[in-house]
C-alpha positions as CSV (number, residue, x, y, z in Angstrom):
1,X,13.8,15.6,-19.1
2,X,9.7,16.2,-19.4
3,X,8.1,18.1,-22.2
4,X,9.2,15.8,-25.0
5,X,9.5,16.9,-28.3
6,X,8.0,14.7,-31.3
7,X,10.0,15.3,-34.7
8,X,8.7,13.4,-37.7
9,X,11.7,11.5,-39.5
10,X,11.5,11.0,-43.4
11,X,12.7,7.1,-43.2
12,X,11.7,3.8,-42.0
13,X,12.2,2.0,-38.7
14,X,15.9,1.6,-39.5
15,X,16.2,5.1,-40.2
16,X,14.9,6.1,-37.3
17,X,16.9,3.9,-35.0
18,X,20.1,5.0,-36.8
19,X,19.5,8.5,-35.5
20,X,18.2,7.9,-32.3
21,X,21.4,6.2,-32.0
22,X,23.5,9.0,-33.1
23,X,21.6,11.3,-30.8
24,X,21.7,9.2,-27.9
25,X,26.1,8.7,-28.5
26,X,26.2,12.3,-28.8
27,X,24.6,13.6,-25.9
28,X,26.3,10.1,-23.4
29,X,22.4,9.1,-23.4
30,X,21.6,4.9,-23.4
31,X,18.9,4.2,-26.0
32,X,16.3,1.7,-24.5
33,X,15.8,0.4,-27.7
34,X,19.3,-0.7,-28.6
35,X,21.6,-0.9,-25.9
36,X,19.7,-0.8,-23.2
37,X,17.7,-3.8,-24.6
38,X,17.0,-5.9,-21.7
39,X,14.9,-3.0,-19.7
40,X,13.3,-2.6,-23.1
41,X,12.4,-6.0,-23.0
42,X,11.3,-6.7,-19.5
43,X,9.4,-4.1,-19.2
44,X,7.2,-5.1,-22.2
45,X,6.3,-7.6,-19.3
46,X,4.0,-4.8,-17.6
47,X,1.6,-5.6,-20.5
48,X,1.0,-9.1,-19.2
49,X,0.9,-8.0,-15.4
50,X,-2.0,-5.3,-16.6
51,X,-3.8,-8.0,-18.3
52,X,-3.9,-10.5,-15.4
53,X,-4.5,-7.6,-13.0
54,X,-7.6,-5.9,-14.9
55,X,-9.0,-9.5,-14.9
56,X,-8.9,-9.4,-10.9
57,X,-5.6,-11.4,-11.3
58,X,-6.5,-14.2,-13.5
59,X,-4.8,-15.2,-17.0
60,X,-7.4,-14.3,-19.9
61,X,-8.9,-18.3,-22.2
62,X,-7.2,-16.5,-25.1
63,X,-5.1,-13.4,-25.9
64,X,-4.5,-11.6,-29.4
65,X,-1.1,-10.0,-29.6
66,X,-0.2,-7.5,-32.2
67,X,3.2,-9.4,-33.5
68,X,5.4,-6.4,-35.4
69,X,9.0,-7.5,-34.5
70,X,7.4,-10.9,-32.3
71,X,8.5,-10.2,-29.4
72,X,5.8,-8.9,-27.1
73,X,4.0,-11.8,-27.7
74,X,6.9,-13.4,-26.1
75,X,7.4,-11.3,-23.1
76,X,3.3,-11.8,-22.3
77,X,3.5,-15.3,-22.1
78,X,7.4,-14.3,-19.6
79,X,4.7,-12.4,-17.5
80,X,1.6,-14.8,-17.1
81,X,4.1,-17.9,-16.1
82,X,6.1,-15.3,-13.8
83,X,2.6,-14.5,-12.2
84,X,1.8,-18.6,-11.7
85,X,5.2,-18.9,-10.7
86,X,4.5,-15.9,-8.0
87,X,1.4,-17.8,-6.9
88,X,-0.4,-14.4,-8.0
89,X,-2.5,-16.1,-10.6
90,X,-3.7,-19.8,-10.8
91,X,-2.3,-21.8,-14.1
92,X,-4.1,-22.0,-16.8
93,X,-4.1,-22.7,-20.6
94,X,-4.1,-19.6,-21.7
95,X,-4.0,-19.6,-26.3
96,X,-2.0,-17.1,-27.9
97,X,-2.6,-15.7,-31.1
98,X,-0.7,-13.2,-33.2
99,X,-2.0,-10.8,-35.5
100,X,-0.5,-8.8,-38.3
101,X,-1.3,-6.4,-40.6
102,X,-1.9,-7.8,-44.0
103,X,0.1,-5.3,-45.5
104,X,2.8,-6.2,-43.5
105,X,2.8,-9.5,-41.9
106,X,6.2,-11.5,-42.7
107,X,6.1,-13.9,-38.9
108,X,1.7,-14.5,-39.8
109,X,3.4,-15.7,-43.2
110,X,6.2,-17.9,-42.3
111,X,3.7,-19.6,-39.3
112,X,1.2,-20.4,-42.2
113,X,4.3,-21.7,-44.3
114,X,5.9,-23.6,-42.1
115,X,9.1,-21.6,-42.5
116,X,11.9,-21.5,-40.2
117,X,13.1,-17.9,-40.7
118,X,10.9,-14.4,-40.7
119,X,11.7,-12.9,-44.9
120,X,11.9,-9.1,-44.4
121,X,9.0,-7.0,-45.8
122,X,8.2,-3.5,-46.8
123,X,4.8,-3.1,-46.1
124,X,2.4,-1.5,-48.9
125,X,1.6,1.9,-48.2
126,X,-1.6,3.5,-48.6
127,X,-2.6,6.4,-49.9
128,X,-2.9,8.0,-46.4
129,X,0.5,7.1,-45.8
130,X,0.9,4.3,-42.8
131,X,3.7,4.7,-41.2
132,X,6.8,2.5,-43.0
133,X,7.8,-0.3,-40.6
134,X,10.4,-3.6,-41.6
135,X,10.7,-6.1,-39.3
136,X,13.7,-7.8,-38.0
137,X,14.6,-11.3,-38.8
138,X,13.2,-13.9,-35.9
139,X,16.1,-16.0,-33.9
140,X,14.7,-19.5,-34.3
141,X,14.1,-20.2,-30.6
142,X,11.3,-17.2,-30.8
143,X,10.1,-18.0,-34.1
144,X,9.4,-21.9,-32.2
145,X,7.9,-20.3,-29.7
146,X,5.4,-18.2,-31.6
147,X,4.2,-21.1,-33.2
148,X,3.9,-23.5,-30.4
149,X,2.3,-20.1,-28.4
150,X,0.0,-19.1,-31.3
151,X,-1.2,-22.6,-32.0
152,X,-0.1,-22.1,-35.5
153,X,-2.8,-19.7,-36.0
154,X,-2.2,-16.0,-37.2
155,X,-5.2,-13.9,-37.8
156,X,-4.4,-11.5,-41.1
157,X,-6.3,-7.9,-40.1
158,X,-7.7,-5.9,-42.8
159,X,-7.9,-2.1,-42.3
160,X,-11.5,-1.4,-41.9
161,X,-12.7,1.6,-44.6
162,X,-15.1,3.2,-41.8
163,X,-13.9,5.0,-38.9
């Protein structure tokens, strides 16, 4: 169980899933990131707990969430309002914003649009070879909620040429 072993896979996020799959069905292993989904998701959760409790257990003005698939951004907001539910934190207004590569950055693109659905992207690859990532396509109800959360605004980052 310890020790992991890291194997580089040839392939894009899809690939990669498709074999972890495979693997896991071989061996009678659950996959966290397919179907075991719900722990997957919950536990993103702990991000939101970390914030509020590094901040002496109060909810940040604002918060920049890297988006990829759109769903942490999601499970932060799940963790703040559990917290004020809890009576852990006090409520607050707390804006959200999501930030996406530019190379990459299909939900920053649909927000600005107006659109209703997430378009699937391959992101451009460098010549130092970033690692290949496509997005799944957003249900509406999260899509809604990433633009209500992110006040519309979606910050575009630019790789910095210095170290």
């Amino acid at each position: 169980m310890y020790g992991a072993q890291i194997v580089r896979i040839d392939g894009n996020y899809d690939h990669v899933n498709r074999l972890c799959s495979q693997i896991a069905d071989k061996h009678r292993w659950g996959f966290v990131n397919v179907n075991l989904r719900p722990y997957y998701a919950e536990g993103s959760k702990t991000v939101g707990y970390e914030i509020a409790e590094q901040l002496g257990w109060r909810l940040p003005d604002n918060i920049v969430v890297p988006m990829a698939g759109g769903s942490l951004i999601t499970k932060i907001y799940k963790a703040f309002k559990e917290l004020i539910d809890l009576g852990f934190v006090e409520e607050k207004q707390v804006k959200f914003f999501g930030a996406q590569a530019t190379g990459c950055s299909p939900i920053s693109a649909a927000v600005k649009a107006g659109r209703n659905e997430i378009e699937r992207k391959n992101p451009r690859r460098s010549r130092d070879r970033w690692p290949s990532a496509i997005l799944p396509t957003v249900s509406m109800p999260q899509r809604q909620f990433l633009a209500a959360a992110a006040g519309r605004r979606m910050l575009p980052i630019r790789r910095s040429s210095k170290p």
